[in-house]
PAMIGU-877959 format. One line per 5 residues: number of its first residue (from 1); their letters; for each residue x, y, z negated of C-alpha. Coordinates in Angstrom, 3 decimals. Example, Ala and Ser with C-alpha at 12.3 -4.5 7.8 and 13.67 -1.06 7.14 Angstrom:
! PAMIGU-877959
1 = AS = 12.300 -4.500 -7.800 ~ 13.670 -1.060 -7.140;
END
This chain:
! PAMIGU-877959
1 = XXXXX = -12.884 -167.690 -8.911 ~ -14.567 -164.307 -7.672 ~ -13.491 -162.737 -11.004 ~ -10.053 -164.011 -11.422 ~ -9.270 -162.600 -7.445;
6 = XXXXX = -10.871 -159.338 -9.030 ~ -8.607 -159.348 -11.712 ~ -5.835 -160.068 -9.900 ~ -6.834 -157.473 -7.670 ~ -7.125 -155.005 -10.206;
11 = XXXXX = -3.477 -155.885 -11.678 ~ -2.341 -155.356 -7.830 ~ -3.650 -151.407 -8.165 ~ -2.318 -150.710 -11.602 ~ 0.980 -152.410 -10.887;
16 = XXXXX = 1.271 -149.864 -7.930 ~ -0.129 -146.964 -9.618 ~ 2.951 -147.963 -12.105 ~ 5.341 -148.078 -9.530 ~ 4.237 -144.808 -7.715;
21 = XXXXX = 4.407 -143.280 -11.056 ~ 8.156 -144.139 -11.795 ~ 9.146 -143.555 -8.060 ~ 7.548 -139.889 -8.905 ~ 10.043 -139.386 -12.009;
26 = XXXXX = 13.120 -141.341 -11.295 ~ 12.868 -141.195 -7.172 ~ 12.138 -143.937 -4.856 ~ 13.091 -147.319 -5.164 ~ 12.942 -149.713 -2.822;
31 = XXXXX = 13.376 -153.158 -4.646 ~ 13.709 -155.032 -1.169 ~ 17.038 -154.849 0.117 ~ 16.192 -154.061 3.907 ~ 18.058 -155.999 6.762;
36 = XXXXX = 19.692 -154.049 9.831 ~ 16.571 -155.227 11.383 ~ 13.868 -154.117 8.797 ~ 15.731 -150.825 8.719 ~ 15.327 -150.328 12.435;
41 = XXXXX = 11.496 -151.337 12.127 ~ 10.825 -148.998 10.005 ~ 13.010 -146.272 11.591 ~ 15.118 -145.138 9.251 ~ 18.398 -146.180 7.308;
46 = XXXXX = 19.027 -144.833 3.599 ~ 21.827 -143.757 2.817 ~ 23.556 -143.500 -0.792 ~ 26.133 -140.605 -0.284 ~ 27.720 -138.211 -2.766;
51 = XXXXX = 25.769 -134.922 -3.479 ~ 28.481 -132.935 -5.259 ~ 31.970 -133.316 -3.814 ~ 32.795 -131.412 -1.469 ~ 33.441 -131.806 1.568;
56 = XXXXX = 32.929 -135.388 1.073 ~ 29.095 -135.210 0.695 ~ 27.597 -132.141 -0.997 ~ 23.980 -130.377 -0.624 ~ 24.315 -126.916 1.033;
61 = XXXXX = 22.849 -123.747 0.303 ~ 19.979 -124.534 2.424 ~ 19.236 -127.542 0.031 ~ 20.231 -130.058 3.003 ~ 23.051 -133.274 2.759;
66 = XXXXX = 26.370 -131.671 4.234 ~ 29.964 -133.245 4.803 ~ 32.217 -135.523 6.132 ~ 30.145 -138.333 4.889 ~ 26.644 -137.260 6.160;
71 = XXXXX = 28.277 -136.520 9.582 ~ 29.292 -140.311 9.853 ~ 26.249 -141.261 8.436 ~ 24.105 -139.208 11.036 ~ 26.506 -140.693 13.980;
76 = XXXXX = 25.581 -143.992 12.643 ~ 21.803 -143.721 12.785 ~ 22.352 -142.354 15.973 ~ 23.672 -144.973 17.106 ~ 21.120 -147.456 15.781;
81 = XXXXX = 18.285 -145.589 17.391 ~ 16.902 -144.637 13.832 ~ 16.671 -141.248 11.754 ~ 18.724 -140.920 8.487 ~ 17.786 -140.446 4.822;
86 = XXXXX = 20.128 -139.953 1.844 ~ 20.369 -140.628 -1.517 ~ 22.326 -138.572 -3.339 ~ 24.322 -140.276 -6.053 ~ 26.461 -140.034 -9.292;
91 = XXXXX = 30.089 -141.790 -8.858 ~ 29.111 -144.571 -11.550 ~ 25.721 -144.887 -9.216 ~ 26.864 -145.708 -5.859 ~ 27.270 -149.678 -6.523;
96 = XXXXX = 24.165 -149.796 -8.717 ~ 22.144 -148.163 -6.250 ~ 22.979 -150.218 -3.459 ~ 22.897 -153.971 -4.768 ~ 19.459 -152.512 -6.218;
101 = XXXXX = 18.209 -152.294 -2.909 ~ 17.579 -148.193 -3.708 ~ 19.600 -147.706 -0.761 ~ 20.447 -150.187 2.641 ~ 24.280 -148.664 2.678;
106 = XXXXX = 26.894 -146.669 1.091 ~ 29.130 -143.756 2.997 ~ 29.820 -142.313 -0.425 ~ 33.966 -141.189 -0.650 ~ 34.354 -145.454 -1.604;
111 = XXXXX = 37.651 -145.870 -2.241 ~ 38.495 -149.435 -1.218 ~ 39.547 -151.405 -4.589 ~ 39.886 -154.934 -5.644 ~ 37.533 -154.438 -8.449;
116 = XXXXX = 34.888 -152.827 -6.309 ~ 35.484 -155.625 -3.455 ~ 33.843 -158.112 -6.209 ~ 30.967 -156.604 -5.938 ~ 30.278 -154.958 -2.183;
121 = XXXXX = 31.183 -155.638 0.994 ~ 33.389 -153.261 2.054 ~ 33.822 -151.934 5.653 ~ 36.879 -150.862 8.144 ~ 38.517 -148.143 6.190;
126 = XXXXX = 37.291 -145.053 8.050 ~ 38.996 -141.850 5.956 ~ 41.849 -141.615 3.793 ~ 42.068 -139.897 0.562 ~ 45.198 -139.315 -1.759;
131 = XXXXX = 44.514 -139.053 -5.785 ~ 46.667 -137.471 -7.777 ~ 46.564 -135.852 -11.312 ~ 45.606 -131.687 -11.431 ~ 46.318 -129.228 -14.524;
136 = XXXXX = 47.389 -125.480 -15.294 ~ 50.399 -124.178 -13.568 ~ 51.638 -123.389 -16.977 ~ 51.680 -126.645 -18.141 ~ 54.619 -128.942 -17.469;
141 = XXXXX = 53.175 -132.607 -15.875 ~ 55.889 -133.815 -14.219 ~ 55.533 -137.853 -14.889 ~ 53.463 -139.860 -16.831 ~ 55.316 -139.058 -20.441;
146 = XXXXX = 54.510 -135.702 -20.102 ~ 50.620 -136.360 -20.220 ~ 51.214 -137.583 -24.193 ~ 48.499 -135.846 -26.398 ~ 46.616 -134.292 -23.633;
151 = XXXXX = 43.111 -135.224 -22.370 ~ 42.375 -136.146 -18.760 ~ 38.870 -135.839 -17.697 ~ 37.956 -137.551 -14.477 ~ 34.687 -138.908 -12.789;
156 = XXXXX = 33.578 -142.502 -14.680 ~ 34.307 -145.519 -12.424 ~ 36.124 -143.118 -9.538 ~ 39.532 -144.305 -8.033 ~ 40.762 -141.394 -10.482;
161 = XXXXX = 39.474 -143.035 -13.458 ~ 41.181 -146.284 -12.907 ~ 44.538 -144.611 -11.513 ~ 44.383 -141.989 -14.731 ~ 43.874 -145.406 -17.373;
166 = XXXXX = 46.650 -147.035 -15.496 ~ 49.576 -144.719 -15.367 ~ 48.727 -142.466 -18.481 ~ 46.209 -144.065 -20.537 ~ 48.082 -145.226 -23.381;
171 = XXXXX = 49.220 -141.468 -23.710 ~ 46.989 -139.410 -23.069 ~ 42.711 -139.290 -23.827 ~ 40.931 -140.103 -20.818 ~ 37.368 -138.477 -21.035;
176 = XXXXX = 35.052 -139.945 -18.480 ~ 32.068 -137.544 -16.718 ~ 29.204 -138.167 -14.336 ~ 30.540 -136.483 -11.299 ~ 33.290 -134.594 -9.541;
181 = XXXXX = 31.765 -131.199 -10.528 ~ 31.271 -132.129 -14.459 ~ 35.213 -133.340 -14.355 ~ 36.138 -130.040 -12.630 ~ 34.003 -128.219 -14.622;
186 = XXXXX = 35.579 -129.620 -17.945 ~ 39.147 -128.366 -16.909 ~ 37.494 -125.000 -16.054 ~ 36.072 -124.433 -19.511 ~ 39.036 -125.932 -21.307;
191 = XXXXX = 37.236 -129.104 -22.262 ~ 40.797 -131.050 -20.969 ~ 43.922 -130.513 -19.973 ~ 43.617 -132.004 -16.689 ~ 41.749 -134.085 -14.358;
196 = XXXXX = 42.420 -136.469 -12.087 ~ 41.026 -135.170 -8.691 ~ 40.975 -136.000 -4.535 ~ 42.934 -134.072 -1.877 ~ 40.562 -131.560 -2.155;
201 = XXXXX = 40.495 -130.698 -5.945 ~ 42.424 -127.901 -5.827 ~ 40.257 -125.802 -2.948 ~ 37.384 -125.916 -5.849 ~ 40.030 -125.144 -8.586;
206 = XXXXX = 40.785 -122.190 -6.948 ~ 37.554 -121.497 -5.650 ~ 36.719 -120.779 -9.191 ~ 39.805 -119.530 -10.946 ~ 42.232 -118.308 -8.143;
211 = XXXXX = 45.995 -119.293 -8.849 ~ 45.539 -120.932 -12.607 ~ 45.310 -124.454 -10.993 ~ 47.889 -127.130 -9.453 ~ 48.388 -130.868 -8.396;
216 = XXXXX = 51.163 -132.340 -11.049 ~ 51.366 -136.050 -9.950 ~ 49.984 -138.298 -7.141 ~ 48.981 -141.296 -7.925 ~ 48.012 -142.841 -4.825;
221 = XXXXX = 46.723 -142.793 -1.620 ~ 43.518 -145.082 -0.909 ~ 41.096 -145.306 2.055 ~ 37.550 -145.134 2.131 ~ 35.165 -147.409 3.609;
226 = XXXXX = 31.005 -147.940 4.108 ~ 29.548 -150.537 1.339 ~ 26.868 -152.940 2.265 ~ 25.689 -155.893 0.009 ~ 27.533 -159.072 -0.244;
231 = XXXXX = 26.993 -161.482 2.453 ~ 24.677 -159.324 3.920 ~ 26.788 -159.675 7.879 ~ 24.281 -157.795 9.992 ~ 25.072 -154.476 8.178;
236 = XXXXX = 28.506 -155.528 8.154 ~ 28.777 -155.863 11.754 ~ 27.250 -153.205 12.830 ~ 29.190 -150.867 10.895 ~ 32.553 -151.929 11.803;
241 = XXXXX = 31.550 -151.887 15.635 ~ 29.989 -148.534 15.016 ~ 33.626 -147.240 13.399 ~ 35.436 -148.628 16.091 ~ 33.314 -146.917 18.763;
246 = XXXXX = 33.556 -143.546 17.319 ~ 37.511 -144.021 16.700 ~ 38.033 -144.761 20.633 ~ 35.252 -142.016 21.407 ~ 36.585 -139.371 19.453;
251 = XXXXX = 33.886 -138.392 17.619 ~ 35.485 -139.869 14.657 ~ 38.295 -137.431 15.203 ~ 35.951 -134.594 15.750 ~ 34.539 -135.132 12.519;
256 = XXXXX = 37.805 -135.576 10.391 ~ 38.962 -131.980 12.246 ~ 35.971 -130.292 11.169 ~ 36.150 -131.347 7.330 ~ 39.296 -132.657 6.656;
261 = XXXXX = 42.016 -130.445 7.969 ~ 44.301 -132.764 8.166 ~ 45.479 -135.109 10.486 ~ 43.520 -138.478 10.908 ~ 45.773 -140.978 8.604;
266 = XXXXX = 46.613 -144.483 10.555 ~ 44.850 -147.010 8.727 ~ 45.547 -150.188 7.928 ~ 44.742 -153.405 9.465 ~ 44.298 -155.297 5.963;
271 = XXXXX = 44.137 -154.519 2.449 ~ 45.402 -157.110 0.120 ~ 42.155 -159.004 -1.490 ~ 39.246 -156.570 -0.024 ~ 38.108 -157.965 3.223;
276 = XXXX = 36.819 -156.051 6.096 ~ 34.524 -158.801 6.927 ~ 31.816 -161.065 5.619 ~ 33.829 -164.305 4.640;
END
């Protein structure tokens, strides 16, 4: 009995030797999905936020998580009582990470869609966000028949992505990157003809070639919202009573002023198949 408790023990060590090793390569992952409470026991939320779209969520020069989304995100821990850690993520990582359990929530530029309702819970929209289709000013895009023959790079599983296949897939090549910054960078270097970007695509067009760059076509205009795990209602709750604080507060609107530009949007009080709420 002694020896099998030995051996068992000695699995225990390797098995976390293992795991240390892997969280050292591939970052930590915590294969418990925490509850609201757990997270405040342990005092800290993680948070799975974008690293490379700005001003969304971006790391700055000083190597620290910047942006509209880490400025909600900080309010929110705040307002738990807890500090805040991120995770900064690839587009086609965000869901992954967070039904995972790598991360407890997501304030990561989600555009609220039926497809991604399946598999998060999504939130009260808190930011609004309008998609539309950028490409060379000397290019004629004026509707979807004049994308035949081109190629359209955009971020894989994005709002863009879907929005892109839908309108001009059967006529164009739609070339699917890891990020924002890849998709921009593909247009940049000639790689495709145009990409299908946020509001804010053309500021880091013409951040990088001044005057060569403009928006063609909208698509559509979609709100964001915080993801937190199916069925999982503490997180839920709290976020949506968090949102609704800092909308009657102002804070909210303080943020949006500071990275957006723009006025806050007047959101909606339902979306069509992607609940708010736990059901």
């Amino acid at each position: 009995m002694i020896g099998i408790l030995a051996g068992g023990r000695a699995l225990a060590r390797r098995a976390a030797v293992a795991t240390l090793t892997l969280a050292a390569v591939f970052g930590a992952l915590d294969a418990h999905a925490a509850s609201l409470e757990e997270a405040k026991a342990r005092g800290r939320i993680i948070v799975g936020i974008q690293g490379d779209n700005q001003p969304w969520g971006f790391v700055n020069s000083s190597g620290q998580q910047d942006g509209f989304d880490a400025d909600i995100a900080r309010l929110f821990a705040k307002d738990l009582g807890v500090e805040v850690e991120f995770t900064p993520l690839a587009v086609s990582n965000r869901i992954p990470a967070l039904t995972t359990g790598k991360v407890d929530v997501l304030f990561a530029t989600m555009a609220m869609t039926e497809e991604r309702a399946k598999a998060i819970q999504y939130s009260k929209p808190y930011a609004g966000n309008v998609i539309s289709l950028y490409g060379p000013k000397d290019k004629t895009i004026a509707k979807p028949e004049d994308a035949t023959g081109i190629a359209i790079g955009v971020p894989r599983s994005s709002a863009q992505d879907k929005a892109a296949t839908d309108m001009m897939g059967t006529v164009a090549t739609i070339r699917r990157f890891d990020d924002d910054a890849a998709s921009i960078q593909a247009l940049l270097s000639g790689q495709v003809d145009a990409v299908g970007g946020n509001q804010f695509y053309l500021q880091r067009l013409d951040a990088a070639a001044p005057g060569r760059f403009e928006r063609k076509i909208d698509f559509l205009t979609v709100y964001n919202g915080a993801g937190t795990r199916q069925g999982e209602k503490d997180w839920n709750e709290a976020i949506n009573a968090f949102i609704d604080k800092i909308k009657s507060n102002g804070e909210h609107a303080a943020v949006y002023a500071k990275w957006m530009k723009v006025p806050v949007p007047e959101f909606p009080a339902s979306i069509p198949n992607i609940p708010f709420t736990v059901q």
